[in-house]
C-alpha positions as CSV (number, residue, x, y, z in Angstrom):
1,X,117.8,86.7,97.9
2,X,116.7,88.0,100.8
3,X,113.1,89.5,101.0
4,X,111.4,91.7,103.4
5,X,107.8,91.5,104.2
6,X,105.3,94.0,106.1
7,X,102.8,93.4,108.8
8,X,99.7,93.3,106.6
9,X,97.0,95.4,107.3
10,X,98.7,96.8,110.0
11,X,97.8,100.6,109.2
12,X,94.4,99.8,108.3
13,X,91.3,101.8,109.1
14,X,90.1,100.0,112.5
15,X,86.7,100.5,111.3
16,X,84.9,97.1,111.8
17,X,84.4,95.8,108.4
18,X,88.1,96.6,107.5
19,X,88.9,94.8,111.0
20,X,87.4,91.6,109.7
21,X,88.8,92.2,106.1
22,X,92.4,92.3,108.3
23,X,91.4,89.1,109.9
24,X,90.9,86.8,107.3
25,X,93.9,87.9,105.6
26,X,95.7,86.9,108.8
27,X,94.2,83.4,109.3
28,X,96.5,83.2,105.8
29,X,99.6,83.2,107.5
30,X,98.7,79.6,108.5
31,X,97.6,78.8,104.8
32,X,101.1,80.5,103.6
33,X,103.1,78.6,105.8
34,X,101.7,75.1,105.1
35,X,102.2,76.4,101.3
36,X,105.7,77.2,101.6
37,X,106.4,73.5,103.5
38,X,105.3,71.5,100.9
39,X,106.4,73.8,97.8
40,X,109.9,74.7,99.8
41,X,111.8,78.0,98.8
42,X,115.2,76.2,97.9
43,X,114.7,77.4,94.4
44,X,116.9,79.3,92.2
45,X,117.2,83.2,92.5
46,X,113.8,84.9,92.5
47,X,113.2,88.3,91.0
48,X,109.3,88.7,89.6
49,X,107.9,90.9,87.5
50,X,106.9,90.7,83.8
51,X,104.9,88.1,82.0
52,X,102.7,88.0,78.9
53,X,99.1,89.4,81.3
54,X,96.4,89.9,79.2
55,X,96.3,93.8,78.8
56,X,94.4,96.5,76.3
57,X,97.3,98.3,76.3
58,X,98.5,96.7,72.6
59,X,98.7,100.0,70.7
60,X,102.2,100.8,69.4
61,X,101.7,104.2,71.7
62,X,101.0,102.2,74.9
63,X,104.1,99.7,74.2
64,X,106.3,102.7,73.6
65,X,105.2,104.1,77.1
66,X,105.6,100.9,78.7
67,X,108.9,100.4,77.3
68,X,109.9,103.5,78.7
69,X,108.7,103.7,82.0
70,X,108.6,99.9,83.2
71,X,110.7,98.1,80.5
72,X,109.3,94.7,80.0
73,X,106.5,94.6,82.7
74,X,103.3,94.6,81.0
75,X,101.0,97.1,81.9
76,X,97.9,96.6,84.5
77,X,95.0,94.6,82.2
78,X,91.3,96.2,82.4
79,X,89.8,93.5,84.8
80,X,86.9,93.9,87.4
81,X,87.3,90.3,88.6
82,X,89.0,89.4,91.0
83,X,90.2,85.6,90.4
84,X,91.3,86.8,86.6
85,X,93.5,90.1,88.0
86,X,94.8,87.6,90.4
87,X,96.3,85.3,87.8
88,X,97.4,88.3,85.4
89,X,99.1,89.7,88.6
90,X,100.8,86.3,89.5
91,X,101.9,86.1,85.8
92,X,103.6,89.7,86.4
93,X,105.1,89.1,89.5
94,X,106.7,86.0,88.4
95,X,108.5,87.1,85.1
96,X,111.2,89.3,84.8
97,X,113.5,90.1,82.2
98,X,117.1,92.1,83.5
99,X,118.2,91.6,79.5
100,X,116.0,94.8,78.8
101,X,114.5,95.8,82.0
102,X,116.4,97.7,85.0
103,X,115.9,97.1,88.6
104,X,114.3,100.9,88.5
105,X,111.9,100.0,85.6
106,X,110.9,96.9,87.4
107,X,109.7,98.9,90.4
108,X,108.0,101.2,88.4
109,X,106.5,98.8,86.2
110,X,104.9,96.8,89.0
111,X,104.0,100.1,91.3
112,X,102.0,100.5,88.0
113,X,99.5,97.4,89.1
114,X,99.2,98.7,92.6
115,X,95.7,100.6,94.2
116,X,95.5,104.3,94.6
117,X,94.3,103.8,97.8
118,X,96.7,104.5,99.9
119,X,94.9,103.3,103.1
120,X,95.0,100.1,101.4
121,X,98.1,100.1,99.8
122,X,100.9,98.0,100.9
123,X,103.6,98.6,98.4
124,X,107.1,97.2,100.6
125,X,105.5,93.7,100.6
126,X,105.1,94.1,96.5
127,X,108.4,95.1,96.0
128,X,110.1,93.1,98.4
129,X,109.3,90.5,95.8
130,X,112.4,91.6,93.4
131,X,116.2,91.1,94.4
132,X,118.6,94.7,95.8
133,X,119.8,96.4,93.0
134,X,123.3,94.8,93.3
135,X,121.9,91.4,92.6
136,X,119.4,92.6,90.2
137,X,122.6,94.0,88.5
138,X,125.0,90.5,89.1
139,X,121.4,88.4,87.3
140,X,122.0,91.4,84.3
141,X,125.4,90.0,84.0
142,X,124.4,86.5,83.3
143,X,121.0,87.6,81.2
144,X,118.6,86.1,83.8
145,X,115.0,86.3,83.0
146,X,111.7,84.1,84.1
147,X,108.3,83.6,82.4
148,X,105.8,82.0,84.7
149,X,102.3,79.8,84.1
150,X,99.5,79.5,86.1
151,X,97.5,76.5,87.2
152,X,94.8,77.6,89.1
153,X,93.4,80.4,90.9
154,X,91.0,80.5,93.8
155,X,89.7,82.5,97.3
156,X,91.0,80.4,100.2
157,X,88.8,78.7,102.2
158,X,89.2,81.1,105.8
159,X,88.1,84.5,103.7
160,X,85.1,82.6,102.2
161,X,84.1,81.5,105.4
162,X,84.8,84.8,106.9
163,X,82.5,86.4,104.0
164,X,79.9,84.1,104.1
165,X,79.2,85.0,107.7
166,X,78.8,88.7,107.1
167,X,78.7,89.4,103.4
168,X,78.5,93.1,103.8
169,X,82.0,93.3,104.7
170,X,83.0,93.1,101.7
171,X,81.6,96.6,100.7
172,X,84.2,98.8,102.7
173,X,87.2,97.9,100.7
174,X,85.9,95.6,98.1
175,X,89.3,93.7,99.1
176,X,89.7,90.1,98.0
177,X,92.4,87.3,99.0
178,X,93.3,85.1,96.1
179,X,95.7,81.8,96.0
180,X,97.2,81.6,93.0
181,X,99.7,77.8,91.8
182,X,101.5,77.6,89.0
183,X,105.3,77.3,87.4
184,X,108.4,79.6,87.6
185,X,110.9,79.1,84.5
186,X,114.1,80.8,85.1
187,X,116.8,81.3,82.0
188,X,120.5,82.3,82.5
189,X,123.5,82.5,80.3
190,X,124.9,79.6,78.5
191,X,121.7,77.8,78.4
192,X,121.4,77.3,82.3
193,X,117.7,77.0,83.2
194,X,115.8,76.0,85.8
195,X,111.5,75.5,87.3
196,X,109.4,75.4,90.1
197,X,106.3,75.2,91.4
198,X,104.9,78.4,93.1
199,X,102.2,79.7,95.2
200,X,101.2,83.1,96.4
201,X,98.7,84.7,98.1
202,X,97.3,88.3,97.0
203,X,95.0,90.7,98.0
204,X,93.3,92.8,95.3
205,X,91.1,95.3,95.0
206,X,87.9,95.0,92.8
207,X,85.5,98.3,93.3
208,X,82.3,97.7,91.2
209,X,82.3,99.5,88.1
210,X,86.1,99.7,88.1
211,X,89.2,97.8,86.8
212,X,91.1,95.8,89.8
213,X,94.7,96.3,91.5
214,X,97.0,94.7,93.8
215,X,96.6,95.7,97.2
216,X,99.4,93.5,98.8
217,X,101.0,89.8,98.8
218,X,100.1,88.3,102.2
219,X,103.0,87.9,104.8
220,X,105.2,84.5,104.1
221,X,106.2,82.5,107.3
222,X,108.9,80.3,106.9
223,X,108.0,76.8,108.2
C-alpha cells in the first residue's frame, strides 16, 4: 500500500514560537527513520483506523451516530492529556474493520479526531494512513480487519529538549509530539492472521481547559 505524506508544518504560521514548534517536529524525521530501520515496514497490508479508545460516547444514541457516520471508528475520547490522547489515537489509527466499515466511513470517522484549527491541521498525512479505495475494497473481499495494543507512550527526547529551553513555546499552539510502540494484529479470511510491532509519531493538540486532537503524524523517511 502505497502512502503519501505531507511536509509537516509546512503552512504554519512563521510566528516564532510556531517556528520552533516546527523545528522539533523536524529533528523527528531523524527519530522516525531510525524507527522505521529497526521495526522495518515489510508487514502485511496496513489500513488503520478503529480500536476499542476509551471514549464517553457509550450512550445507545452516540453508538447509533457513530455507526452511521464513521462505522466502526470509535469516536474522539474527552482527554486534555496529551500522552493519554496519544495512545487512544494510536489505538484508532491502527484498527480497522472493512467487515462493517467503508473506506468513506473510515475517513470520516478519523477526520472526526482531527483539530479545528485549520492552521494546524494537517489532515493528508492522517489519511494517507488508510489504503485507495480499490484496495480498501479488495481487504472487504477477504474480511480484513486489525485491532492494535499499545506499549508505551512518551515525548521524544529532541521536543523536550527543545521545550525545556524555552517553555513558553508551548503556549502558541499548545502542540505536543508523542512516540507511541505497540502491536498491529491483522485478521483475513479463512483464519489468515498476522502481527507486528509499530511505532508512530503524532502531534496533538492539548489547549488548557479543552479535550485534545490530532494535529498530524510526523513525516516517515524510509531508511
Amino acid at each position: 500500500m502505497r502512502q503519501r505524506f505531507s511536509a509537516y508544518g509546512v503552512d504554519w504560521s512563521p510566528n516564532r514560537r510556531i517556528t520552533l514548534i516546527v523545528i522539533v517536529l523536524t529533528c523527528l524525521l531523524a527519530l522516525t527513520a531510525m524507527t522505521a530501520y529497526f521495526t522495518g515496514r515489510d508487514g502485511p497490508h496496513r489500513a488503520p483506523s478503529p480500536a476499542p479508545a476509551p471514549t464517553s460516547s457509550s450512550s445507545p444514541e452516540a453508538k447509533e451516530l457513530t455507526a452511521e457516520k464513521g462505522g466502526s471508528v470509535p469516536r474522539p475520547p474527552r482527554i486534555s492529556d496529551p500522552v493519554q490522547f496519544a495512545k487512544a489515537t494510536t489505538e484508532m489509527l491502527w484498527s480497522y474493520d472493512t467487515r462493517t466499515t467503508s473506506h468513506e466511513q473510515q475517513l470520516a470517522g478519523m477526520e472526526a479526531w482531527m483539530t479545528k484549527e485549520s492552521q494546524y491541521n494537517d489532515w493528508p498525512s492522517v489519511s494517507a494512513q488508510i489504503p485507495d479505495p480499490v484496495l480498501w475494497s479488495r481487504m472487504t473481499d477477504q474480511k480484513q480487519h486489525a485491532t492494535a495494543t499499545v506499549s508505551e507512550a512518551h515525548y521524544p527526547a529532541a521536543f523536550k529538549q527543545a521545550l525545556a529551553e524555552d517553555p513558553a513555546a508551548i503556549t502558541e499552539a499548545y502542540i505536543y509530539a508523542v512516540t507511541v510502540t505497540g502491536k498491529q494484529t491483522i485478521t483475513w479470511a479463512k483464519d489468515g492472521s498476522g502481527a507486528e510491532s509499530r511505532s508512530i509519531t503524532l502531534a496533538v493538540q492539548c489547549r488548557p481547559s479543552a479535550d485534545c486532537s490530532l494535529v498530524a503524524i510526523a513525516p516517515r523517511v524510509a531508511p
